[in-house]
Residue, then its C-alpha position, 0 to 999 in steps of 0.5 A: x495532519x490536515x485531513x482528520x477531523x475534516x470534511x472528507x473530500x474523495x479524490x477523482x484520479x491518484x494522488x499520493x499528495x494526499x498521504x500524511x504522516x504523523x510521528x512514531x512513538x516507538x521508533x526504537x521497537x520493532x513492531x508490526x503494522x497492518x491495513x486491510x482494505x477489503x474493497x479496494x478498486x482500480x481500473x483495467x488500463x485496457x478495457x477500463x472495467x473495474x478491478x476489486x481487492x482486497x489490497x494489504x499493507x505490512x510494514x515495520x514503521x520508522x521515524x514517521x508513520x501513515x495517517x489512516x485516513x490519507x491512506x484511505x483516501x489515497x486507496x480511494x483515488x485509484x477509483x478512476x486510476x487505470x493501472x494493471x494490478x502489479x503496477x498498483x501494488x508497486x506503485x503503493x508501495x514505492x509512495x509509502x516507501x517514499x512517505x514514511x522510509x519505513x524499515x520495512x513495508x510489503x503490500x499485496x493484492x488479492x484481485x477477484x478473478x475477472x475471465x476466470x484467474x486472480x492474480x495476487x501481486x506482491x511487492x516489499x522493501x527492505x531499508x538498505x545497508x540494514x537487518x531489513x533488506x536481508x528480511x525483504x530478500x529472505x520474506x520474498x523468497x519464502x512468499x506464500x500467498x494465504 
C-alpha cells in the first residue's frame, strides 16, 4: 500500500490507477463488505453540471481486498470525470471487479434528482462457473432499491 499514511494527493480526472489492495485474511469465510460514499460526485457529460450520490459498494471479497483510502481517492476523481450515472456505476464496479476479482460485488447509485427524477443505477457481478454467478442473477432479478 502506497497511499495510507501519506500525504493525500486528490486527483483531477479518473484514475483507477489509483485503487490499491491489501490481502484478505479470511478468504475461506463468506462475509460481507459495505462502503458508503454519501457525497459522491460526477459531471453531467451533456451540460457539464455536477451530479451528487450517494454511491454503495457491496461485495463478498476474495484473495485481495480495496484499501479505503485509494477507494476513496478513486471516488473522488470522478469530480471532473463526465459520464451518465449508469455508465459510472458500471464503470466502478468493472475496476474493482478487475482489482481485487472478488466473488461477489454490487454497487449502486442513489443520484439527487436533477429536473425533477432520480435515477438509481445498479450493477453487480458474480465470480463465473462458481455459487456466486447463480447470486448475481438471482440478486438481480429480485433487486428492489431501498
Amino acid at each position: 500500500m502506497q497511499l495510507l499514511g501519506r500525504e493525500t494527493h486528490y486527483a483531477a480526472n479518473y484514475d483507477p490507477s489509483l485503487l490499491e489492495t491489501f490481502e484478505n485474511q479470511h478468504p475461506e469465510n463468506d462475509y460481507w463488505v459495505q462502503f458508503n460514499c454519501p457525497e459522491f460526485t460526477t459531471l453531467c457529460p451533456i451540460t457539464g453540471q455536477p451530479d451528487f450520490a450517494e454511491l454503495k459498494i457491496l461485495y463478498l471479497p476474495g484473495e485481495r481486498m480495496v484499501e479505503s483510502k485509494s477507494l476513496k481517492l478513486y471516488l473522488f476523481s470522478f469530480r471532473n470525470h463526465g459520464d451518465f450515472h449508469e455508465d459510472c456505476v458500471n464503470v466502478i464496479m468493472k475496476d474493482l471487479v478487475r482489482l481485487m476479482n472478488p466473488k461477489y460485488i454490487e454497487v449502486t447509485g442513489l443520484f439527487l434528482p436533477r429536473g425533477g427524477i432520480s435515477i438509481y443505477p445498479y450493477a453487480n457481478y458474480g465470480r463465473p462457473g462458481t455459487k456466486y454467478e447463480q447470486m448475481a442473477e438471482e440478486r438481480l432479478k429480485n433487486h428492489q432499491i431501498i
